[in-house]
C-alpha positions as CSV (number, residue, x, y, z in Angstrom):
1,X,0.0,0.0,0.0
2,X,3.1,2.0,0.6
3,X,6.7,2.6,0.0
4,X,7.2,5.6,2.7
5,X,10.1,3.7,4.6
6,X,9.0,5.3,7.9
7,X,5.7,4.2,7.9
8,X,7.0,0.5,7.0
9,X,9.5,0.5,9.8
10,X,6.7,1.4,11.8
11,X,4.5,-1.6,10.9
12,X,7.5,-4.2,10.8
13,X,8.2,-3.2,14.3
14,X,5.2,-3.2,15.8
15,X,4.7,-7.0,14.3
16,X,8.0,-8.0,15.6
17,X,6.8,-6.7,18.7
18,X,3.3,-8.0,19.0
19,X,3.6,-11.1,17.1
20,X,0.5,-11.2,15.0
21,X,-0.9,-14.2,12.7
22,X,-1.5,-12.1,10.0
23,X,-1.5,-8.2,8.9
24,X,-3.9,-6.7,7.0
25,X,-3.8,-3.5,6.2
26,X,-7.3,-1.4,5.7
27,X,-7.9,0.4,2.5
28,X,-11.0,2.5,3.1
29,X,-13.3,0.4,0.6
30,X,-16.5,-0.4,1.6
31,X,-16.2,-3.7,0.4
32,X,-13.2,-4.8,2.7
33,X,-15.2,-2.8,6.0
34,X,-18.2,-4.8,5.2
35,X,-16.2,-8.4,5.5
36,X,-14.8,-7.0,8.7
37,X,-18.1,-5.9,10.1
38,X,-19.2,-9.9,8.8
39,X,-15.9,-11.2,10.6
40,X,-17.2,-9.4,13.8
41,X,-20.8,-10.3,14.0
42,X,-19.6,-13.8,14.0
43,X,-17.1,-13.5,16.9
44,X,-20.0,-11.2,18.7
45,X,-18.0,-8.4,18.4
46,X,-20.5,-6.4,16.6
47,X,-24.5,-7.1,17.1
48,X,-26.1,-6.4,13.6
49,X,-29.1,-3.9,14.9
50,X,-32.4,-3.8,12.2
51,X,-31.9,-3.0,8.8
52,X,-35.3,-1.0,8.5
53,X,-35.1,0.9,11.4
54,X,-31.6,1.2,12.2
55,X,-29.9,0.4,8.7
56,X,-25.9,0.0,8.7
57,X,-26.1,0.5,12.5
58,X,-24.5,-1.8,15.5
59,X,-24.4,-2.7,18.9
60,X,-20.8,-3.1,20.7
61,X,-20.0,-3.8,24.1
62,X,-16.7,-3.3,26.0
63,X,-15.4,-4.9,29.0
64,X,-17.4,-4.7,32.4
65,X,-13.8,-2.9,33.9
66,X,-13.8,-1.0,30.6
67,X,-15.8,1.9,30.1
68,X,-14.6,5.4,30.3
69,X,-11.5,6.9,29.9
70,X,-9.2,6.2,32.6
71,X,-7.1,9.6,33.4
72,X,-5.3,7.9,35.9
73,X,-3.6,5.6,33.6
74,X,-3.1,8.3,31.2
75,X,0.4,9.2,30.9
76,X,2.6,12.6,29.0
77,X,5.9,10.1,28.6
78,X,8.6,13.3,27.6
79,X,11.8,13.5,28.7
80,X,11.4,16.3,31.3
81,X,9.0,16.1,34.2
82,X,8.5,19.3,34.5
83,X,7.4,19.8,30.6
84,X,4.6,17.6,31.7
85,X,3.6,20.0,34.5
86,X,1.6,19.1,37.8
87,X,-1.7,18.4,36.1
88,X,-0.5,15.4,33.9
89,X,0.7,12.1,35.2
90,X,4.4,11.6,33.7
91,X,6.4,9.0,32.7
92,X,10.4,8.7,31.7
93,X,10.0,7.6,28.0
94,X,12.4,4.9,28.1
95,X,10.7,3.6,31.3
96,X,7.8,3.6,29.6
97,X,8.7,2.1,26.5
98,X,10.7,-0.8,28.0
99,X,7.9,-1.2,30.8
100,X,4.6,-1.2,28.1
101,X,6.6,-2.9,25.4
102,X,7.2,-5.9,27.4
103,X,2.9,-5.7,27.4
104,X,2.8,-5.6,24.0
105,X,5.2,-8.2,23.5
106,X,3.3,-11.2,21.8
107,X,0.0,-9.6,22.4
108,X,-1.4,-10.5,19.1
109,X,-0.4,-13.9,18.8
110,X,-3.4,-15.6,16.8
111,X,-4.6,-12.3,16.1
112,X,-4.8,-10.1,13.3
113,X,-2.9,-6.5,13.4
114,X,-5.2,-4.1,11.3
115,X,-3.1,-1.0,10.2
116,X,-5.6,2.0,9.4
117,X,-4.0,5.1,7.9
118,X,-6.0,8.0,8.5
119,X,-6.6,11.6,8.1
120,X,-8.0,14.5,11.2
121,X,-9.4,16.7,9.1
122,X,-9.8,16.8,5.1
123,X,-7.7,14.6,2.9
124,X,-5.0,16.8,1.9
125,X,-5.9,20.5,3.3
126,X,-3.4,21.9,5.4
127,X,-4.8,22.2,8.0
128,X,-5.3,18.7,8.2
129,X,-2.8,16.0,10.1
130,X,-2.0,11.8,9.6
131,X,-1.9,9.2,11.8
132,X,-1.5,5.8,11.4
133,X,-3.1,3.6,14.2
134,X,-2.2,-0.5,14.7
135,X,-4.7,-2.5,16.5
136,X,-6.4,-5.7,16.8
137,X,-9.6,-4.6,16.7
138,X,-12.1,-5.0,14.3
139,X,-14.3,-2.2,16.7
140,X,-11.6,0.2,16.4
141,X,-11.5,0.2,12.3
142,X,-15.3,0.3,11.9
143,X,-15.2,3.0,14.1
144,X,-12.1,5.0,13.2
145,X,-14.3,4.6,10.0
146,X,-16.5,6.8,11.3
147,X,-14.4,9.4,13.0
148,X,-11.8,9.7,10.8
149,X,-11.0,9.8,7.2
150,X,-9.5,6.3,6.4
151,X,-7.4,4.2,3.6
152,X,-5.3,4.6,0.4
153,X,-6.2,8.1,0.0
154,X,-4.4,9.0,3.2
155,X,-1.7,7.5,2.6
156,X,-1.0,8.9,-1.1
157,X,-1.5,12.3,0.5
158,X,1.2,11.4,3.1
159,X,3.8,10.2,0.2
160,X,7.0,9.5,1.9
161,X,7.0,12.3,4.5
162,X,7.8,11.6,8.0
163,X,4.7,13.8,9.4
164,X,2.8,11.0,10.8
165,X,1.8,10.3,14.1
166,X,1.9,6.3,15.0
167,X,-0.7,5.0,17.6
168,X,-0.3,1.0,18.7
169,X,-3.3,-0.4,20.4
170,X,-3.5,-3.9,21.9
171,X,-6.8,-5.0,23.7
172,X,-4.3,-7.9,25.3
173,X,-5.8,-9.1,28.3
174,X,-8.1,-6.2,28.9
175,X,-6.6,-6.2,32.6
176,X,-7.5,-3.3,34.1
177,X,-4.1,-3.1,36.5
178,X,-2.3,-2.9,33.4
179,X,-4.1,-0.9,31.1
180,X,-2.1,2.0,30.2
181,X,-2.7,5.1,27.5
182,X,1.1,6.6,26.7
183,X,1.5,9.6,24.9
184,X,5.2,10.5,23.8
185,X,4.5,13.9,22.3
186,X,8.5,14.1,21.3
187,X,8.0,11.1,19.0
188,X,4.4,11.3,17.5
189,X,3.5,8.0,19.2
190,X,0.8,7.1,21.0
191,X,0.5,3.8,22.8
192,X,-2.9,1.9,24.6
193,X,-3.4,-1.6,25.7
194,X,-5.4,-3.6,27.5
195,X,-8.6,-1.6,26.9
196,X,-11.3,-2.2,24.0
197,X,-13.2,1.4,24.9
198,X,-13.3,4.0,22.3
199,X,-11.8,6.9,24.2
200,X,-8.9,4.8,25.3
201,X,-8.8,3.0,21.7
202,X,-9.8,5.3,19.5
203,X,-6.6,7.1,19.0
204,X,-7.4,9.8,16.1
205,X,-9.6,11.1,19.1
206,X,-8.7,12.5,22.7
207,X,-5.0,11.5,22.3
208,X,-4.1,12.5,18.6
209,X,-6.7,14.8,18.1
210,X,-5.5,17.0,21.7
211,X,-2.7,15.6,23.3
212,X,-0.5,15.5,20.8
213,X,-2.0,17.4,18.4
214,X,-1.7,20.3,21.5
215,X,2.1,19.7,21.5
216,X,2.3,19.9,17.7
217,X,0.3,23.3,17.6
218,X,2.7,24.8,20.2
219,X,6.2,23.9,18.2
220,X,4.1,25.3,15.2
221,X,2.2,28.5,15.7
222,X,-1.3,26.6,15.9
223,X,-3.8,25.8,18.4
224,X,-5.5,22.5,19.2
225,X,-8.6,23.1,21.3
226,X,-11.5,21.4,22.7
227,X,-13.6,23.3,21.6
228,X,-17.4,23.2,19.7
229,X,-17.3,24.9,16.8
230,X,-21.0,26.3,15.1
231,X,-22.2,29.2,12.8
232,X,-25.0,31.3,13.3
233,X,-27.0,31.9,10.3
234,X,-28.8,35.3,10.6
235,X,-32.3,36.4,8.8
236,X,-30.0,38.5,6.2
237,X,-28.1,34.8,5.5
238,X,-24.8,36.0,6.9
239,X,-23.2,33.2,9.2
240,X,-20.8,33.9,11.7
241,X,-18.7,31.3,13.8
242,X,-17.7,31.0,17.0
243,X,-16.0,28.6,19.0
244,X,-16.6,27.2,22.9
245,X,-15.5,25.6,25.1
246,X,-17.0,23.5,28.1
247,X,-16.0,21.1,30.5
248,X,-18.4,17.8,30.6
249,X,-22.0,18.0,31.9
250,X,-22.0,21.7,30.9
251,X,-24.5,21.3,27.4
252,X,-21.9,21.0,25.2
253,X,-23.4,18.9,22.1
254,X,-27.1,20.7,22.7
255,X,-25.0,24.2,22.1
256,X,-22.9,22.8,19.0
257,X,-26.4,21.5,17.4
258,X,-28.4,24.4,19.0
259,X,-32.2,24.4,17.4
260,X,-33.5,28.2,17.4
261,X,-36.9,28.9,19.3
262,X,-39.9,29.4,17.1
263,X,-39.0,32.7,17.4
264,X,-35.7,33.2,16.0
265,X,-36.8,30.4,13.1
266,X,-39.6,32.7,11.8
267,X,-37.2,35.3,11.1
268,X,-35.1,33.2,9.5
269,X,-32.2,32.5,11.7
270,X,-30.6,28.9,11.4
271,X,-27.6,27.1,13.1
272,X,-25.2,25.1,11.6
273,X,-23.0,22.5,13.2
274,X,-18.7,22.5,11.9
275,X,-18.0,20.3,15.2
276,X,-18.8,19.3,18.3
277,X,-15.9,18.5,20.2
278,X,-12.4,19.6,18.9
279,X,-11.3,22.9,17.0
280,X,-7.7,23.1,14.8
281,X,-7.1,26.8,15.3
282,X,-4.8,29.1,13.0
283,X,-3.9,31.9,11.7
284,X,-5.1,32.9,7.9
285,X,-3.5,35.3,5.9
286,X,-6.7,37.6,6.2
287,X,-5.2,37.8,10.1
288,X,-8.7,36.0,11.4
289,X,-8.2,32.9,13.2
290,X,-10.1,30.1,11.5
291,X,-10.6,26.7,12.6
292,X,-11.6,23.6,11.6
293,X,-13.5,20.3,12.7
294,X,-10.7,17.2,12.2
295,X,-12.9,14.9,13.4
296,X,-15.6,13.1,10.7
297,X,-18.1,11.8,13.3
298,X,-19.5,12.4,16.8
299,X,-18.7,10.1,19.8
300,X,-21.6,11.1,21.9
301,X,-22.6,10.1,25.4
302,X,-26.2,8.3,25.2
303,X,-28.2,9.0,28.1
304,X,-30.5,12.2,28.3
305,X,-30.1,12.2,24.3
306,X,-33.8,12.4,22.6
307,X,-36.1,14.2,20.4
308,X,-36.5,16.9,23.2
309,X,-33.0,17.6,24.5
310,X,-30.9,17.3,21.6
311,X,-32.9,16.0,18.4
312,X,-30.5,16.4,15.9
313,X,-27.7,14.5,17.7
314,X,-30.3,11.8,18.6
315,X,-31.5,11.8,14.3
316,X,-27.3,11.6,13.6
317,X,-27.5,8.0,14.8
318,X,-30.2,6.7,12.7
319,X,-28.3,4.8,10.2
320,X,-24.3,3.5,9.8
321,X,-23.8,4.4,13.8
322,X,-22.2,2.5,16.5
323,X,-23.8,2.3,20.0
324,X,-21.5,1.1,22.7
325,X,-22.7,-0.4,26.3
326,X,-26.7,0.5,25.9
327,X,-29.9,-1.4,26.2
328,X,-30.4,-3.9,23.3
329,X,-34.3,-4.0,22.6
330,X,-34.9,-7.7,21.9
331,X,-38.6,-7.1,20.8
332,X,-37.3,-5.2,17.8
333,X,-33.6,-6.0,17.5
334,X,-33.2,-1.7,18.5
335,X,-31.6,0.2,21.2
336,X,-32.7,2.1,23.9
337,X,-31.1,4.2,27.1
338,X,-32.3,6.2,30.5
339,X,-33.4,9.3,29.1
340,X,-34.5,8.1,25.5
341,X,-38.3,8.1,26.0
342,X,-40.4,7.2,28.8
343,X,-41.1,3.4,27.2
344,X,-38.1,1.2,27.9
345,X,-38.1,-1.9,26.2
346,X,-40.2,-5.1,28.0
347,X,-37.9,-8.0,26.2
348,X,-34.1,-6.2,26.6
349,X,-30.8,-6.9,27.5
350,X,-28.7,-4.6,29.5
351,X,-25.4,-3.1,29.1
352,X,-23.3,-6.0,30.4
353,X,-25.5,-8.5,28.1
354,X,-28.1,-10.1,31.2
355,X,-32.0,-9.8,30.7
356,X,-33.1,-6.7,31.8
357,X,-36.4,-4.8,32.6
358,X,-37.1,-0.6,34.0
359,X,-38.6,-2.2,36.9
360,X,-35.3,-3.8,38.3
361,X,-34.3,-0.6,39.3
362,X,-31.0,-0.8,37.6
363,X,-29.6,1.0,34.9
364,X,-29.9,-0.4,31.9
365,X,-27.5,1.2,29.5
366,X,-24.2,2.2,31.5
367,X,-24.3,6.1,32.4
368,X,-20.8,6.5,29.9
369,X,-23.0,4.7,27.1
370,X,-21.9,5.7,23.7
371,X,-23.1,6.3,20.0
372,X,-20.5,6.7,17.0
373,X,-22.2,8.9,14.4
374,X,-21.0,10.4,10.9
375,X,-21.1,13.7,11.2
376,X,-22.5,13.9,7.6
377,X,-26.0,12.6,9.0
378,X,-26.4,15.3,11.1
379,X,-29.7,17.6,10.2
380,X,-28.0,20.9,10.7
381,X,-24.3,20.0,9.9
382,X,-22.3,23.0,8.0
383,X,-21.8,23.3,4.4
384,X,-18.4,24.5,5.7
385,X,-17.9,20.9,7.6
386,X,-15.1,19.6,4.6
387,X,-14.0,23.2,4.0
388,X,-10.0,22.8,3.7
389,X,-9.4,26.4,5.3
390,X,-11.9,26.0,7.7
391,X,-14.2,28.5,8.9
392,X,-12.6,32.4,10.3
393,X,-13.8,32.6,13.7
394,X,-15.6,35.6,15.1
395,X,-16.0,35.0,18.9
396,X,-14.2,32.3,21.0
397,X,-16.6,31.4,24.2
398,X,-15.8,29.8,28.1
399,X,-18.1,28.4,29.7
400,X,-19.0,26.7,33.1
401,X,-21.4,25.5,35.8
402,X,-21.5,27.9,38.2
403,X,-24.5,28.3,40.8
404,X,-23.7,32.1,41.9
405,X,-20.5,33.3,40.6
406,X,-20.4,33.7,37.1
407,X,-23.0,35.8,35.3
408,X,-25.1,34.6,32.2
409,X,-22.7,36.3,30.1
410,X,-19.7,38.6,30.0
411,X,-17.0,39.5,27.8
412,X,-13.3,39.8,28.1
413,X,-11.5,43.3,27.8
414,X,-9.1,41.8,25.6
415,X,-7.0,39.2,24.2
416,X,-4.8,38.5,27.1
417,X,-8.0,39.2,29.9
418,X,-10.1,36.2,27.6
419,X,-7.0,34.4,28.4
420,X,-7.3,35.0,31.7
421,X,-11.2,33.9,31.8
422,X,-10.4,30.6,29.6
423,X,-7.5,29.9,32.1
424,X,-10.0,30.5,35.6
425,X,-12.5,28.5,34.0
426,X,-14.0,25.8,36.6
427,X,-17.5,23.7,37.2
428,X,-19.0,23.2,40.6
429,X,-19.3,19.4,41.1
430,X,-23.1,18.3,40.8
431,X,-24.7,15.2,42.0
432,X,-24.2,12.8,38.8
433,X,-20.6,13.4,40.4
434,X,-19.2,11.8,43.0
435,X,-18.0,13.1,45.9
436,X,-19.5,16.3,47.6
437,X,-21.3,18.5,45.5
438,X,-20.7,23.0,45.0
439,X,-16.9,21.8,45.0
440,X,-15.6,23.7,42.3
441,X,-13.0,22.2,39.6
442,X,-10.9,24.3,37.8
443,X,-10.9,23.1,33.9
444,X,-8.6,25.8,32.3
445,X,-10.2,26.1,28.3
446,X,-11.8,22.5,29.5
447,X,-7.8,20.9,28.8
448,X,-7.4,20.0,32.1
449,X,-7.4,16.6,31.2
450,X,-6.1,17.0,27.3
451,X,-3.4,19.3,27.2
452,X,-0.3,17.4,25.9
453,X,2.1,19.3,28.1
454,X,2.8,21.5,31.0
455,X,-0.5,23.9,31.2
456,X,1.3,26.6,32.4
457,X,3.5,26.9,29.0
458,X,-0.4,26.2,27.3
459,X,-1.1,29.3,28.7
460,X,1.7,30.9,26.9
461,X,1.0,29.4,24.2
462,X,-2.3,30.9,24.1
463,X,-0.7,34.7,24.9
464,X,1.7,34.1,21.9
465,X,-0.8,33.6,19.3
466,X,-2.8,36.8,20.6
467,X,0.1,38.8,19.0
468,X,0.2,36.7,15.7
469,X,-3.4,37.4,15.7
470,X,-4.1,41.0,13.6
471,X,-8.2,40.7,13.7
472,X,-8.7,38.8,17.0
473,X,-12.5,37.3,17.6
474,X,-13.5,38.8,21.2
475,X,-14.2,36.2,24.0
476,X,-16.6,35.7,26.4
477,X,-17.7,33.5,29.2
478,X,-21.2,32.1,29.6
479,X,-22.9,30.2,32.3
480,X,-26.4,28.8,32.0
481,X,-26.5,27.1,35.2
482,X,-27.2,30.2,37.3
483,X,-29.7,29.1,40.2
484,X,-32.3,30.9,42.5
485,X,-32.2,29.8,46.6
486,X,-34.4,27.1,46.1
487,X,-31.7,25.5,43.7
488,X,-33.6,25.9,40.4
489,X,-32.0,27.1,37.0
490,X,-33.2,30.6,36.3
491,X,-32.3,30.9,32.9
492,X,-34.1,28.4,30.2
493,X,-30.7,27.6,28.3
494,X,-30.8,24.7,25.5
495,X,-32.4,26.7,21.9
496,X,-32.5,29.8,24.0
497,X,-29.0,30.1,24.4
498,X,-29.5,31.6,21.2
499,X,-30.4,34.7,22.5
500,X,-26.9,34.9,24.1
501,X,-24.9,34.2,21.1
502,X,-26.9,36.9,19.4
503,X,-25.7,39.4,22.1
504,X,-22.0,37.8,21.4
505,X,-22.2,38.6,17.8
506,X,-23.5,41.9,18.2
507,X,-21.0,42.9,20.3
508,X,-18.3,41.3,17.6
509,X,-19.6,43.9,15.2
510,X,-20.1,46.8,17.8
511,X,-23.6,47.0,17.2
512,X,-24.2,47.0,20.6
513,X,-23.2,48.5,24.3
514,X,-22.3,47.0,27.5
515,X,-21.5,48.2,31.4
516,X,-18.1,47.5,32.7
517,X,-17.8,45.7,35.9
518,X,-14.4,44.1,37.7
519,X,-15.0,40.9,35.8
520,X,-15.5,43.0,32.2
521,X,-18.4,44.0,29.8
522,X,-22.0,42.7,30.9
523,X,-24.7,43.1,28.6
524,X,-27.5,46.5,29.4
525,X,-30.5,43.8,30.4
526,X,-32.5,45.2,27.9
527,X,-30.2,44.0,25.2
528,X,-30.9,40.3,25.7
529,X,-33.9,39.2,23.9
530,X,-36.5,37.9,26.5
531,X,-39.7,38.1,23.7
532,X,-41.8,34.8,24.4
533,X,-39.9,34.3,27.4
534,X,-41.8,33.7,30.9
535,X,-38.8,35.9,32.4
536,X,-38.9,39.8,33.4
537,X,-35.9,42.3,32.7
538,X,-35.8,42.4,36.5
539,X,-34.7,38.4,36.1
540,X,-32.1,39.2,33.4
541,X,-30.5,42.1,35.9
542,X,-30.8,39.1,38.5
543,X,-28.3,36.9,35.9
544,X,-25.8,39.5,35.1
545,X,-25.2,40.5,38.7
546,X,-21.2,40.6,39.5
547,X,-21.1,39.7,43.1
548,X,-18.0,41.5,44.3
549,X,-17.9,39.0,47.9
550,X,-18.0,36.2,46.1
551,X,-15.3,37.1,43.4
552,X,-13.1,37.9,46.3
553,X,-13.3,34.4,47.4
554,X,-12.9,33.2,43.7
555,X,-9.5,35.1,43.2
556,X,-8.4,33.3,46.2
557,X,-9.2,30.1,44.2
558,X,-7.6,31.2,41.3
559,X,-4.4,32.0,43.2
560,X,-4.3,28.8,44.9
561,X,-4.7,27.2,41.3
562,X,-2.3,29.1,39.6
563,X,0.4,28.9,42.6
564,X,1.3,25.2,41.6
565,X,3.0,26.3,38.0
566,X,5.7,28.1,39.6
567,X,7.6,30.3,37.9
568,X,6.2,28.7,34.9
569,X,2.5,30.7,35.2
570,X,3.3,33.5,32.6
571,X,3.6,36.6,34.3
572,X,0.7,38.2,31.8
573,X,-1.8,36.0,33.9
574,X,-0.2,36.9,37.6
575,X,-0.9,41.2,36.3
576,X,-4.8,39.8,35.1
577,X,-5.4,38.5,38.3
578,X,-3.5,41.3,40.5
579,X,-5.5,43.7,37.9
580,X,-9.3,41.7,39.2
581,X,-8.3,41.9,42.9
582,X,-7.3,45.6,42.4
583,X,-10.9,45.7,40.7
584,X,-12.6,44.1,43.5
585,X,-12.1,46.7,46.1
């Protein structure tokens, strides 16, 4: 399939290592996916689901010790500790090679190794970046299918460059005590064995797609973000992007496949979905930053999706999707999970494969649950989605739970300030978490647990671009989890959120004023559109209150945060947050 020598020494040393029957190496044509897919089904690997109501689509299940990403055997393997910083667990690269390998050692024997070239982002733009993953799962190249760009095609594009990263993967014994996910951001390589779960597995994804992908963008003047990306469509027809960022549990996927209110549809506004999980940032000549989506699918969490909270994720998996530890619906060979509808199946199997009814009292589909989903059946995805230059980004947008603190909306005064807000960013644990709930988690940009490197040079990172940046997009911070004293939401959030963004993007194009406070510009109340709403202007004035008490408590937060990056914290972010406690008094 290839003559670049690299990649060959790549594949000949991963067999030598791992000792496979056979190697096959996966082209991208249907024809060769569909014998896999057959090869699976008969091993039980893959559940074929019903051709007329879910056509092309499958039920997987992982191991019962094998269902989320597991951060604490998540490793930056570089040479330096301290380039890994205190938030990443580190690992000497030679320890870790010599300590894994011996792992991988023989742990295909009887197996086949399936070697998947593939593309994040669109064959051949620039923007985009190759990987080539080994594994020994059949799971893994249906789905990388799905969330990459796979086969010949990649790897003509590739010729016989060296810019590649390699991923190994070996489900092995899928022992838990020895499951390990390496990254070795100085050598393009990613390594995971002993787990069979997509974000462990999957290696286009988290690890490529952020961890090292984070480390590449710093050595070359880009940025790799976890970040939604969407455009708003106004009644004119102008769209303008922006891209967000939210740690989990915060309505990420609702907000990157928003539906407008009746409202805003009547006068013709629409959203369109670029991505709902990771944005490649850079510079374009125009001086904008413009990103792109380098993923080709959606690796969505099941439960709570349906027609109501998030219809057009829920419509993405209605044909050639993979769902991953949820309810199989015997009665009509289907799936169903908590939150789906309020009729769960009579005749069902559960997650871990035993008969299963609602009345148990057990969950049926695990809470981590999964569906893979081409992008390309979503209902509102962007025309812009393949564009090889991506899409020039007018606002970039922090977000967070916050019960008190934060207000509905603010903006930063500046590039280095919306640093600042993207670096304090944290969530207050709720109860789907465990532990004590109001305990607030700092998530700096929501990288906390992606960010291939020390965070405090991220942060630099991020005040470097700002001067390679000639038309910066303005940030802001949202929160839509602002609660009365009894504890309930007070602002409406999912397709109202809308409202917000339309304040964000009027503000991009100074159509609009706002009020300075210590934290920066809140909107005049009257600015946010409440029409149809069952909420007063007094409620709005409520939302964008800057309590000055409680943001004296928060800057003590932040300082304790920031303390553990040393010297390392650039000095830009220590003058922000002297500049906010100066503010505060």
């Amino acid at each position: 399939m290839t003559n670049n020598q690299q990649v060959l020494k790549f594949v000949n040393d991963s067999v030598a290592l791992c000792k496979p029957r056979n190697v096959v190496w996966i082209t991208g044509e249907e024809a060769q996916l569909e014998e896999l897919r057959r090869e699976a089904m008969a091993t039980g690997e893959l559940v074929k689901l019903n051709e007329d109501l879910l056509p092309g689509c499958y039920l997987h299940h992982s191991a019962i010790n094998d269902v989320a990403r597991v951060e604490g055997r998540t490793f930056i393997c570089c040479k330096n500790e301290e380039d890994a910083g205190p938030i990443n667990n580190w690992m000497d690269p030679k320890e870790a090679y010599e300590k894994v390998g011996a792992i991988f050692d023989g742990a295909m024997k009887g197996k086949t190794m399936y070697v998947i070239p593939y593309s994040m982002g669109a064959v051949g733009s620039k923007f985009s970046k190759i990987g080539i993953e080994i594994t020994d799962s059949i799971y893994v190249v249906v789905s990388m299918n799905i969330m990459t760009r796979i086969g010949t095609k990649v790897l003509e594009t590739l010729g016989d460059s060296n810019d590649f990263v390699r991923g190994l993967h070996a489900k092995a014994e899928l022992d838990a005590d020895k499951r390990y996910i390496l990254h070795f951001p100085e050598d393009n390589t990613i390594w995971s064995v002993n787990s069979g779960y997509g974000g462990n597995v999957l290696l286009g994804k988290k690890c490529f797609a952020l961890r090292i992908a984070s480390f590449q963008g710093k050595n070359e003047g880009w940025m790799a973000e976890h970040m939604l990306i969407l455009g708003v469509e106004n009644p004119q027809g102008e769209v303008k992007y922006i891209a967000a960022a939210f740690p989990s549990a915060c309505g990420k996927t609702n907000l990157a496949m928003l539906i407008p209110p009746e409202l805003y549809k009547k006068k013709g506004y629409k959203v369109w979905c670029v991505g709902d999980d990771i944005a490649w940032i850079r510079v374009g000549e125009d001086g904008r930053l413009w990103a792109i989506n380098p993923e080709n699918g959606f690796f969505g969490v099941a439960p709570g999706t349906n027609m109501k909270s998030n219809p057009n994720a829920l419509m993405s998996t209605k044909k050639n999707a993979i769902f991953t530890n949820v309810v199989h619906n015997l009665a009509n060979n289907t799936v169903w999970w908590e939150g789906m509808d309020k009729n769960p199946p009579e005749d069902a199997l559960d997650w871990k494969g035993n008969r299963w009814t609602a009345a148990s009292g057990d969950k049926g589909a695990h809470p981590n649950s999964r569906f893979t989903a081409p992008a390309i059946n979503c209902p509102c995805i962007s025309s812009e989605f393949e564009a090889p230059n991506g899409v020039p980004l007018s606002a970039i947008v922090f977000g967070g739970r916050r019960a008190k603190t934060a207000p509905l909306v603010y903006q930063a005064r500046d590039w280095d300030n919306g640093v600042f807000v993207g670096s304090i960013m944290a969530s207050e644990t709720t109860a789907a978490a465990t532990g004590a709930v109001g305990v607030v988690r700092r998530d700096p940009m929501a990288m906390r647990p992606f960010v291939g490197y020390n965070m405090a040079d991220y942060f630099a990172h991020w005040i470097n671009m700002g001067k390679k940046i000639k038309n910066q997009p303005k940030i802001f911070n949202v929160n839509w989890f602002r609660t009365d004293d009894e504890g309930n939401f007070i602002w409406p959030g999912f397709g109202d959120n809308l409202r917000v963004l339309e304040w964000i993007l009027a503000r991009c194009e100074d159509k609009v004023d706002a009020v300075e406070t210590p934290i920066g510009y809140v909107p005049n109340a009257e600015d946010i559109n409440i029409e149809g709403l069952d909420i007063t202007v007094d409620t709005i004035k409520e939302l964008l209150t800057v309590d000055k008490d409680m943001w004296k408590e928060e800057t003590a937060g932040i300082e304790e945060f920031y303390a553990q990056f040393g010297d390392r914290l650039p000095k830009e972010l220590s003058a922000q947050l002297d500049a906010l406690k100066a503010a505060l008094k």
